[in-house]
N, C-alpha and C positions, 0 to 999 in steps of 0.2 A: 762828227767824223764817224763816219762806215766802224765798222767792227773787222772787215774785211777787205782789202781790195785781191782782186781774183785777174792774174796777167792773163788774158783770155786775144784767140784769135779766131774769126769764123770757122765755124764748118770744122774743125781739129780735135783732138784727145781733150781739149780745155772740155767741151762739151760735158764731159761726164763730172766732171767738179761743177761746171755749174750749174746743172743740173740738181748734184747734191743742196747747192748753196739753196737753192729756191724749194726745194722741198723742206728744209730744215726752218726753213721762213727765217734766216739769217739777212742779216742787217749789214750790206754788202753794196761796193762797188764796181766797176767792169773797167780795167783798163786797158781798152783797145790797141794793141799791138802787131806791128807787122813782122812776118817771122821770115828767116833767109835773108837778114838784110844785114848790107855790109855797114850799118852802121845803127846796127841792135840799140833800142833808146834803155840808157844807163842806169833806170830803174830795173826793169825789167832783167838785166843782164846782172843785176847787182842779185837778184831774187832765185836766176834760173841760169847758170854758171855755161850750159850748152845752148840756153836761147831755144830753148822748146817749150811748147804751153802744154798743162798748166802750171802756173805757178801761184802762188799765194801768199799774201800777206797777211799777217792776222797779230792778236793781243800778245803769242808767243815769239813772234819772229817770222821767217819766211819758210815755206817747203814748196818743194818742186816734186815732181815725176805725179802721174795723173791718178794715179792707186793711191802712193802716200797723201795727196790734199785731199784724194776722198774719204780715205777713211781717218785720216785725223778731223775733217770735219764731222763725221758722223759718232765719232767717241765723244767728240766735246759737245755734241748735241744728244744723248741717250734719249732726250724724250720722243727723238723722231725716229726710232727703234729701227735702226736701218745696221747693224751689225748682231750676228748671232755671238752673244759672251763667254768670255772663259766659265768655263763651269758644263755648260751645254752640252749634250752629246753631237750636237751637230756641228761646233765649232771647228774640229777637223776639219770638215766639209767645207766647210766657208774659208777655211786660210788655204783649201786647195785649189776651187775654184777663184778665188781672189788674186793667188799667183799666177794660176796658170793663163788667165787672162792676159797678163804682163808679160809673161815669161814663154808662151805658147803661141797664143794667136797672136799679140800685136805685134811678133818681128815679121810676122808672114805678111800682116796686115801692110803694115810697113814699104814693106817689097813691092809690093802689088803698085803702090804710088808715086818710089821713089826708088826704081832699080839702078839708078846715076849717083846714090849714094855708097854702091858697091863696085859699080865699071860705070867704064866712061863711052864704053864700043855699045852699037845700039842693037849688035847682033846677040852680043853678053849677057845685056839688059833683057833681051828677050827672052834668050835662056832661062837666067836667073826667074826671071816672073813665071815662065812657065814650071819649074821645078816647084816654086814656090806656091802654087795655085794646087798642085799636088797635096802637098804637107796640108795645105788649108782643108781638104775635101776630105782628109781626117780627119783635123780638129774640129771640123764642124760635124762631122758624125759622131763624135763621143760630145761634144756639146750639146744636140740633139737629140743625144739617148737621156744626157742630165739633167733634158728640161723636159720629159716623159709627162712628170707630175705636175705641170707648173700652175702657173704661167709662169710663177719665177725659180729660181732655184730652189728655193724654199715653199716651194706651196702657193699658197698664198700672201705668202709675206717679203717684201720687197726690201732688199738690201745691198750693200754697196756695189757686190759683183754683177748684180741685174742692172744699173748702170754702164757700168764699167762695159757692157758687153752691149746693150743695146745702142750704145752713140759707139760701136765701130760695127754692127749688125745695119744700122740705116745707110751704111755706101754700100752700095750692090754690087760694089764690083769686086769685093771681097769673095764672092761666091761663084764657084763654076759657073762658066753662061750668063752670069750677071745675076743668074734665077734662087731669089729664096725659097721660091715657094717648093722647091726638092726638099725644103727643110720644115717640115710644117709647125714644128713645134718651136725651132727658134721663130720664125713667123710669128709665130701666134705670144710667144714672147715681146719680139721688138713693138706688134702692135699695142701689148699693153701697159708698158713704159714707157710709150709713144703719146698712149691716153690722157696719161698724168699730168694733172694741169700743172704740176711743176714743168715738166718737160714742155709742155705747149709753150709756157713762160720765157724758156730758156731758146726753144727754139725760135719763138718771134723774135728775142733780141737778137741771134744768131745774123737773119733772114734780114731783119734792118741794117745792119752792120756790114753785110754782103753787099746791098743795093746801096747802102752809104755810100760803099768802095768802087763800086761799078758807074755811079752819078757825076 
């Protein structure tokens, strides 16, 4: 038996947990699920209480929301050095971009795909996106000053929030115009968490699972 089964759905915020799962070389299942459905399958609902991916099962019990399964898998894996520790001077740094991930860009994120989760009028919906495409064309300018020195936040060393940020940085339609390239250093960020043959990993099973559903 897996060490982990990971409630996971194409193309979604699941992305960046499993992403972690495979870099950590974790001993791991994928339970393919469909999300928005009026009849949520009762593992998954028992694991993730709003029915949103990701969720996770593991040796502790289950956690949900896509920050918490990341960085709980990367504490209980330290050898794959992917969290800056208490102790560090830069650890500040890391619990601020790690929130502000969550707490910042993914409601904007959000918006952008799903403006019928706040109005139901399509004139509303429009609105709202466009307000909301605002507020992003800042957060993505103070993310783009943050990633100056990168490639990742950290330099050259790769941790949960370079995750966290490059699997909602690959739909482009999070960015003005659809265009990253106004962004050269998130760019040059996504392409090289993009690299990672974890991520290569992560995204072919992705891309099968898509064409599975499409077949």
């Amino acid at each position: 038996m897996a060490d982990y089964t990971l409630f996971c759905a194409p193309d979604t915020y699941a992305m960046s947990a499993h992403a972690v799962l495979e870099e950590i070389g974790a001993d791991y299942d994928v339970h393919w699920i469909n999300i928005f459905s009026d009849n949520p399958d009762p593992a998954f609902l028992a694991a993730s209480p709003h029915c949103r991916t990701p969720a996770l099962a593991s040796p502790d019990g289950t956690v949900f929301e896509t920050g918490a399964v990341a960085l709980y898998l990367a504490e209980r894996h330290p050898e794959a050095n992917l969290v800056i520790e208490p102790g560090d001077a830069r650890r500040g740094a890391f619990l601020q971009w790690f929130h502000y991930l969550a707490s910042t860009l993914q409601p904007d994120v959000i918006i952008q795909y799903h403006p019928e989760f706040y109005h139901t009028e399509p004139d509303r919906q429009a609105a709202l996106k466009a307000a909301s495409m605002k507020r992003l064309a800042g957060v993505l300018d103070t993310l783009e000053a943050a990633l100056e020195n990168g490639p990742y936040f950290f330099g050259d060393q790769i941790t949960v929030p370079d995750f966290i940020l490059a699997m909602q940085s690959v739909w482009d339609v999070i960015f003005p115009n659809g265009d990253i390239t106004a962004y050269p250093n998130i760019a040059r960020h996504r392409d090289a968490v993009c690299a990672r043959p974890s991520v290569q990993r992560m995204q072919e099973q992705h891309r099968a699972e898509a064409a599975r559903r499409k077949s």
